[in-house]
ZAMIMI-473253 format. One record per residue (C-alpha): z, x, y; residue in three letters. Coordinates in steps of 0.02 Angstrom, whole numbers, plus 32768, in hexadecimal, padded with zeros to 4 digits. Layout:
% ZAMIMI-473253
ZXYALA...
//
This chain:
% ZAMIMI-473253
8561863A7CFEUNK84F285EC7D85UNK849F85457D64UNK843184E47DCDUNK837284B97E01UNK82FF85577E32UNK828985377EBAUNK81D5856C7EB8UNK81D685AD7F75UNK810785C27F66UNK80FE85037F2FUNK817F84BF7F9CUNK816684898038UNK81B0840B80BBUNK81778372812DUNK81E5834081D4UNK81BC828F8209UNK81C8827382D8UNK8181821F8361UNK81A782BA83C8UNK80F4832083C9UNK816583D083E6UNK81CB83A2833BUNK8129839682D0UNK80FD84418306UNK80D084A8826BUNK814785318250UNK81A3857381A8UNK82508576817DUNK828E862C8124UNK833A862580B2UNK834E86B78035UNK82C48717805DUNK824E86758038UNK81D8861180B1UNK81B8855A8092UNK811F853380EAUNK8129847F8160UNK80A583FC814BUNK80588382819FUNK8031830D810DUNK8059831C8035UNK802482C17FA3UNK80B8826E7F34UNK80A682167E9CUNK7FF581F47ECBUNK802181C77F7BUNK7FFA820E8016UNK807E82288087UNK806D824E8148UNK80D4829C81D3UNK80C081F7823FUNK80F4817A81BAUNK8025813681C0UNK7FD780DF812DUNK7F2580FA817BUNK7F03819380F9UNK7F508156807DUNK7EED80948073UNK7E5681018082UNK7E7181637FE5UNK7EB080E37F8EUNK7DF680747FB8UNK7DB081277F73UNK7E1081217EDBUNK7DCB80607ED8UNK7D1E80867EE6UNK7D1C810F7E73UNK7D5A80B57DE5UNK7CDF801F7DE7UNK7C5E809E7DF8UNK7CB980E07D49UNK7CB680447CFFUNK7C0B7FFC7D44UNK7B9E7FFC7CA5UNK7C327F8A7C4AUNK7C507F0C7CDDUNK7B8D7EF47CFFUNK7B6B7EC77C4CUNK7B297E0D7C45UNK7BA47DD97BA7UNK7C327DDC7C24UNK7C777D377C59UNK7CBC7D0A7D14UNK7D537D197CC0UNK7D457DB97C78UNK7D007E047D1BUNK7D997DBC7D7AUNK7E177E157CFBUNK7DBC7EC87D08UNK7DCF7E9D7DD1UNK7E777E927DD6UNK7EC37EE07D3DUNK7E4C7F8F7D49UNK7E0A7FA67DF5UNK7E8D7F517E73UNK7F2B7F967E03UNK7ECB804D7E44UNK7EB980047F07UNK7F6A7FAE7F0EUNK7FD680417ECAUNK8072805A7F3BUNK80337FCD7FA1UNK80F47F8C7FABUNK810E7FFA8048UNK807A7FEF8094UNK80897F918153UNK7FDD7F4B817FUNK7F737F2C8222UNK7ED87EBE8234UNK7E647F618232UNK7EA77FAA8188UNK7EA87EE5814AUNK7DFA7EC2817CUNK7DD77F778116UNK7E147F388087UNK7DCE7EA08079UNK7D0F7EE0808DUNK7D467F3F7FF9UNK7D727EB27F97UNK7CDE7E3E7FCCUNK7C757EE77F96UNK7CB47F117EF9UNK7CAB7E417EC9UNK7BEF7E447EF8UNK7BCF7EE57E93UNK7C257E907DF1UNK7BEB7DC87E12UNK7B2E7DF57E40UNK7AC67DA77EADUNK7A957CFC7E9EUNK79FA7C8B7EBFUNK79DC7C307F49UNK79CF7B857F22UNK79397B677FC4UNK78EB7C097FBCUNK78F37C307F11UNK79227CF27F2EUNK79B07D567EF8UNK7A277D887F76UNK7AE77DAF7F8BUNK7B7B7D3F7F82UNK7BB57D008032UNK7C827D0F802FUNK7CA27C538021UNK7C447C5F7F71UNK7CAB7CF77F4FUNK7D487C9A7F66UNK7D137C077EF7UNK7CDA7C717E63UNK7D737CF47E85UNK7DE07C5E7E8FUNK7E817CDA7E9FUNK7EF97D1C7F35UNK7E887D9C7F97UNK7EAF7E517F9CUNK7F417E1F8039UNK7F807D977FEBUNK7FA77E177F4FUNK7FF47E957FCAUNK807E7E238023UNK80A27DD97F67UNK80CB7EA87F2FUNK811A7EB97FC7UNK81937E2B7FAEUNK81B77E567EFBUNK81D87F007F21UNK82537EBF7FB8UNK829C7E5B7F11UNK82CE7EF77EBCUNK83137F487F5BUNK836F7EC37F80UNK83CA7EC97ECFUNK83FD7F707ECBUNK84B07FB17F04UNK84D980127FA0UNK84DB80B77F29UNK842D80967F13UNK83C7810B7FACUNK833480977FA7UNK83BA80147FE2UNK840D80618066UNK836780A580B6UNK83127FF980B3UNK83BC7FB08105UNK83E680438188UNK83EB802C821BUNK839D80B8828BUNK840C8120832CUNK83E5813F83CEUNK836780DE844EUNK82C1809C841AUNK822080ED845DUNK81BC808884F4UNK8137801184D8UNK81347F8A844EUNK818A7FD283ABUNK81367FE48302UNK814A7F5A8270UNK81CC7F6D81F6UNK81E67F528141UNK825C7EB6817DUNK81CC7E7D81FAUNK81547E838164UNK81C57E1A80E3UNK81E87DA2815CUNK812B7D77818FUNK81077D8E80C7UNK817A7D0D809DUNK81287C91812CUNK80737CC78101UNK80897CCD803FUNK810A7C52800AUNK81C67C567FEEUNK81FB7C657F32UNK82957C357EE2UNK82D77CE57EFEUNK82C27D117FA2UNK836E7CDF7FD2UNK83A37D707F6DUNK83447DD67FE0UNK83937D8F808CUNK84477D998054UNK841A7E4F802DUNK83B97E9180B3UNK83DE7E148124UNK83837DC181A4UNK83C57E12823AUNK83C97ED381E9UNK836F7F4A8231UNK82F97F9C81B2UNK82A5804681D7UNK81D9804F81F6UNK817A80518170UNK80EC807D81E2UNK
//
C-alpha cells in the first residue's frame, strides 16, 4: 500500500530565486504528465514573497493592510471618551500588530523607512486630532515633535529592529537540526556579484544592537550566529 502527500498540480506552483535575469525566465517544469507553472512572486502565510528576495511589495501591502484597518475601526478610535492612553493601546495593539507582521525579516533602506514613518505620523494625527493653536486660535494638525511627546513610545523603526532582535533570539537558540538555523548561519558558494553587496540578516542585527540597545541576551545570539558568520540576504 502506497502512502504519502498528493500534490494538487493545478495549485502548485514554484519560485527560483537568482540574480541571473536568464534563470528567472518563466518556464514550467512537467513530471508525470503534470506542469507546475513558475512564478515570479507568491503569497505565504500572508506574506508576499518575490523572485529577487525584495521587501518593496511586501511593506506596501502591509501599509494597505494598515490603513484599511483604522479605516475599520475609525468610528471607535474617534470617539471623544477615549483617553491618550486608550488611543495609544488601539495604536499599537490593533493597527501596528496588522503593519508589523513578519517584520522580523524584513532588511530596510532610508526610502522604505521614511515610508513608514509618514504612515505612522498619519495614522497618529487621524486618532490624536488636531489641536488649537495657542496664537491663532485655529485648529490645525499635530507637528511630529508633538506627536512624539503625546505618543511617548519607540516609533514604528525602533519597534522593527526590537522584532528583529528577538526573532535573532529564537534563531539563535535553536539546534543545527533546526532549518531556520542553518539557513540564517550558511554561508553562501561561489564569488560574489560586482558592485557593493546587499545587507544581510547579520549586517542588520549588528546595527540593531548599536541603534537599539544591547539586552542581557544578546550574547546568546553572538556565540550562536557569530560575529564573523556569513548570513544569507535577507534582501
Amino acid at each position: 500500500m502506497e502512502t504519502g502527500l498528493k500534490v494538487n498540480a493545478n495549485k502548485t506552483k514554484y519560485m527560483a530565486i537568482s540574480r541571473d535575469q536568464n534563470a528567472r525566465r518563466s518556464h514550467s517544469i512537467k513530471t508525470d504528465n503534470n506542469f507546475f507553472e513558475r512564478v515570479e512572486q507568491f503569497k505565504y502565510l500572508a506574506t508576499n514573497l518575490k523572485n529577487q528576495n525584495s521587501i518593496q511589495k511586501e511593506i506596501k501591502s502591509r501599509l494597505k493592510s494598515g490603513n484599511a484597518c483604522y479605516y475599520s475601526m475609525q468610528n471607535i478610535s474617534s470617539s471623544s471618551l477615549l483617553s491618550k492612553n486608550k488611543i495609544i493601546k488601539i495604536y499599537r495593539n490593533i493597527i501596528l500588530t496588522v503593519v508589523l507582521y513578519g517584520c522580523e525579516t524584513w532588511s530596510l533602506i532610508l526610502r522604505e523607512e521614511r515610508r513608514l514613518r509618514v504612515f505612522e505620523n498619519r495614522v497618529l494625527r487621524r486618532l490624536f486630532g488636531p489641536t488649537r493653536d495657542e496664537i491663532t486660535g485655529q485648529l490645525r494638525k499635530l507637528h511630529t515633535d508633538e506627536l512624539n511627546a503625546l505618543h511617548s513610545s519607540t516609533n514604528i523603526i525602533c519597534g522593527i529592529k526590537s522584532r528583529r532582535m528577538r526573532g535573532a533570539r529564537h534563531v539563535a537558540r535553536m539546534g543545527d537540526r533546526r532549518g531556520a538555523y542553518r539557513v540564517s548561519t550558511g554561508k553562501r558558494e561561489g564569488e560574489g556579484t560586482l558592485g557593493r553587496s546587499r545587507r544581510r540578516s547579520e549586517d542588520n542585527i549588528k546595527l540593531d544592537l548599536q541603534e537599539v540597545g544591547r539586552g542581557a541576551w544578546t550574547g546568546l545570539i553572538w556565540l550562536r550566529i557569530g560575529i564573523g558568520g556569513g548570513l544569507l540576504c535577507t534582501r
